[in-house]
LOPA-824968 format. One record per residue (C-alpha): x, y, z. Coordinates in steps of 0.25 Angstrom, whole numbers, plus 5000, padded with zeros to 4 digits. Layout:
% LOPA-824968
u:v:w
X:Y:Z
...
//
This chain:
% LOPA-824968
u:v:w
5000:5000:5000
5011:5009:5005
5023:5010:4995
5030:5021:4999
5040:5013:5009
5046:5025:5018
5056:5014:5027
5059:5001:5028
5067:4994:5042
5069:4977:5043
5056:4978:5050
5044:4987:5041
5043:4993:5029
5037:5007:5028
5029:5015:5021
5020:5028:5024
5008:5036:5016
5002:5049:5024
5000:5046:5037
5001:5030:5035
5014:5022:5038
5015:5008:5035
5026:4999:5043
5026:4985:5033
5034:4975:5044
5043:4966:5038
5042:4950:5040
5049:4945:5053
5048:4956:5059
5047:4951:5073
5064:4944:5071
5067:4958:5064
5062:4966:5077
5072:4957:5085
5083:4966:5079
5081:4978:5091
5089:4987:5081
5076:4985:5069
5067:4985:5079
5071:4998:5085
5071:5004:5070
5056:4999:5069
5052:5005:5080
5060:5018:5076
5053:5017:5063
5040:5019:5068
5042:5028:5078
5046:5037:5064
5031:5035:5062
5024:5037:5074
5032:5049:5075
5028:5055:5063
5015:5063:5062
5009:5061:5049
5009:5048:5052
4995:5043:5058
4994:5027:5054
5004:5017:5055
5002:5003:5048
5011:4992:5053
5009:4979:5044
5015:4966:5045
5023:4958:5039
5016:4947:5029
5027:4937:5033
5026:4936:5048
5028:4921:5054
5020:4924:5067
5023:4913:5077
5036:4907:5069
5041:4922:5068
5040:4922:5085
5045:4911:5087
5058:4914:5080
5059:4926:5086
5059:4919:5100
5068:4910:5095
5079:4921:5094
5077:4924:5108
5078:4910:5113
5091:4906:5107
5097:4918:5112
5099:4925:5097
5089:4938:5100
5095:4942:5115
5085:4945:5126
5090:4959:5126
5086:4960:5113
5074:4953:5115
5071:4964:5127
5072:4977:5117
5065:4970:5108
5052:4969:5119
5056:4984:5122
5055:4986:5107
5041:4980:5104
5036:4984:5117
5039:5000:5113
5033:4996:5099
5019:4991:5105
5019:5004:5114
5022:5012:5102
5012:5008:5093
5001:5007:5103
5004:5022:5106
5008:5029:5095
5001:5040:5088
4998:5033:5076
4988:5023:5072
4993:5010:5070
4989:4999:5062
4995:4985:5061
4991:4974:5049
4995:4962:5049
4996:4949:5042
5001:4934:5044
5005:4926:5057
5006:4937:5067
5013:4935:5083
5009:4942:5094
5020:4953:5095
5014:4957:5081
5000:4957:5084
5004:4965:5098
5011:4976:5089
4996:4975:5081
4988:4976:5093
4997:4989:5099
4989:4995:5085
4980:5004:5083
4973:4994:5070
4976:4981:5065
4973:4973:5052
4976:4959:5050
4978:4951:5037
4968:4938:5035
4975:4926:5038
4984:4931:5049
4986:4926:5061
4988:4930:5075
5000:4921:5084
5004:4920:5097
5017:4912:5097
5022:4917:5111
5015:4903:5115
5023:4896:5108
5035:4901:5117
5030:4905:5129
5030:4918:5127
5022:4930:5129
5016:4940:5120
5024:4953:5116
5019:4965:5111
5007:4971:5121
4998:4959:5116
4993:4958:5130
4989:4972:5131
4983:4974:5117
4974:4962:5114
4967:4962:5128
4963:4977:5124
4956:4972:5112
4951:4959:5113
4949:4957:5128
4957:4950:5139
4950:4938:5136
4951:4936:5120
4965:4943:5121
4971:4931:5132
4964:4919:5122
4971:4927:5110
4987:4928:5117
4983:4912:5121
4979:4907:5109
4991:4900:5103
4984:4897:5086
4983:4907:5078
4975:4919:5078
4968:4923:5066
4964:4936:5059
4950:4935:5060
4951:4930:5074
4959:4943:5076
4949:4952:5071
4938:4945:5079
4947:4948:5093
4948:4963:5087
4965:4960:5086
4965:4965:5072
4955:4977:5067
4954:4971:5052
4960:4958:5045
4961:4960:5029
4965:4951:5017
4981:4949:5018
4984:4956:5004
4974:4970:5011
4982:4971:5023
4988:4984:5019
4979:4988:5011
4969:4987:5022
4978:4993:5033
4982:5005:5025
4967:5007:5020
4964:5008:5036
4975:5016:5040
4972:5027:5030
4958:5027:5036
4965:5031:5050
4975:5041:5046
4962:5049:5041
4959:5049:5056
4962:5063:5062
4977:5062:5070
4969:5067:5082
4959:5057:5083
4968:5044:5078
4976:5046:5089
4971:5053:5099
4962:5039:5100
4974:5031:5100
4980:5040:5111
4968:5037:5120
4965:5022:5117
4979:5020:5122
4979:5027:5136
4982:5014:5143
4994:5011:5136
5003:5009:5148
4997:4995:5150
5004:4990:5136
5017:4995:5142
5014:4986:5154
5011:4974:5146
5023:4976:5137
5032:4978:5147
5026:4964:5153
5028:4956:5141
5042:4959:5140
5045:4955:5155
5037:4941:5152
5045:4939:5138
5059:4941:5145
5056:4932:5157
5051:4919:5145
5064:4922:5134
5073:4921:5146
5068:4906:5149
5073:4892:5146
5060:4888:5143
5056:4900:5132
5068:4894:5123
5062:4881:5126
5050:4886:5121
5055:4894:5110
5062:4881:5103
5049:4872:5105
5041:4883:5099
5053:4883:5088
5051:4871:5087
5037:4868:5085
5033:4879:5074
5048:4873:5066
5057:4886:5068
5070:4884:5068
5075:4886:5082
//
């Protein structure tokens, strides 16, 4: 839709129209986030944005290729065998955990699209949105079962918000795949359209918001996020949980079984 590509870093593409920017992530996104140094230029990059006042809309749309629970796994992997350090490990959290704040704050309207097998640190970085679209066929995971993990990314703040205390503990339990149109029914997703109108869709809906008057967008998004100290608590919670599990014996133990199970090479 957009061909007027205005940067490019290991992690998105960009390109921007008026007051529209549209960040295109790349495929394994969530190994090429482990580099803290492209990580930090992400979030650098779209600081740029949220800094600049013509800008009222932000579109962040995933990748086509994502593996979901494989792309986790592997991940995890590099931190049991000791080849992505703890340290590194802990700015990472720092990162992400800056990044979910961000987007849950910032003076823009957000919208997240996205397609394929999607984990939950993806769909916490959807649900810290203002809007989301999801293609047919995707699926929702929660691999952290697989490992003995706990979810990352405010998922524990967001999805109660939305879909209830109840729905929202069955949904971080469930260890099958969650689908699209199960997503939409949980209220997860605004809107799931054909794989090939993704972006088409999206931008159609963001050029509907950047007709809103600036005062009005976010002097709404301003007030819906008074209480926004509680997703500084739950963040900051997560992170404590996560470095007590990688430190165990029995977390590599469960990163090789899990290796094991779905054939990745450990």
């Amino acid at each position: 839709m957009f061909d007027n590509r205005s940067g490019d870093t290991p992690i998105f593409s960009c390109y921007q129209s008026g007051a529209i920017v549209l960040l295109k992530f790349k495929d394994n996104l969530l190994n090429a986030i482990s580099d803290i140094e492209i990580s930090e230029l992400m979030f650098d990059y779209f600081k740029r944005f949220t800094s600049d006042p013509a800008v009222k809309v932000i579109i962040l749309l995933g990748a086509k290729g994502k593996k979901g629970r494989d792309e986790y796994i592997e991940f995890y992997q590099k931190v049991a065998n000791g080849s992505l350090s703890f340290d590194r490990l802990e700015r990472l959290y720092h990162a992400l955990n800056q990044f979910i704040r961000k987007l849950s704050t910032v003076n823009k309207y957000v919208i997240h699209a996205d397609r394929g097998q999607i984990d939950t640190m993806f769909l916490s970085m959807s649900l810290a949105c203002d809007y989301r679209i999801l293609a047919t066929g995707s699926v929702y995971q929660n691999p952290y079962h697989d490992i003995g993990l706990v979810p990352k990314g405010g998922l524990t703040y967001f999805l109660p918000r939305i879909t209830g205390v109840t729905a929202a503990s069955k949904f971080l339990l469930r260890r099958d795949d969650i689908t699209a149109k199960e997503a939409l029914g949980l209220r997860v997703v605004d809107r799931i359209v054909p794989p090939d109108r993704l972006e088409e869709e999206t931008v159609k809906i963001a050029r509907a918001i950047a007709d809103v008057p600036s005062e009005t967008l976010f002097g709404v998004k301003k007030l819906l996020n008074l209480s926004i100290d509680d997703l500084h608590r739950v963040l900051e919670v997560e992170s404590i949980e996560l470095r007590r599990i990688v430190r165990s014996e029995h977390f590599k133990t469960e990163v090789a079984e899990a290796a094991d199970q779905f054939g990745l090479k450990y």
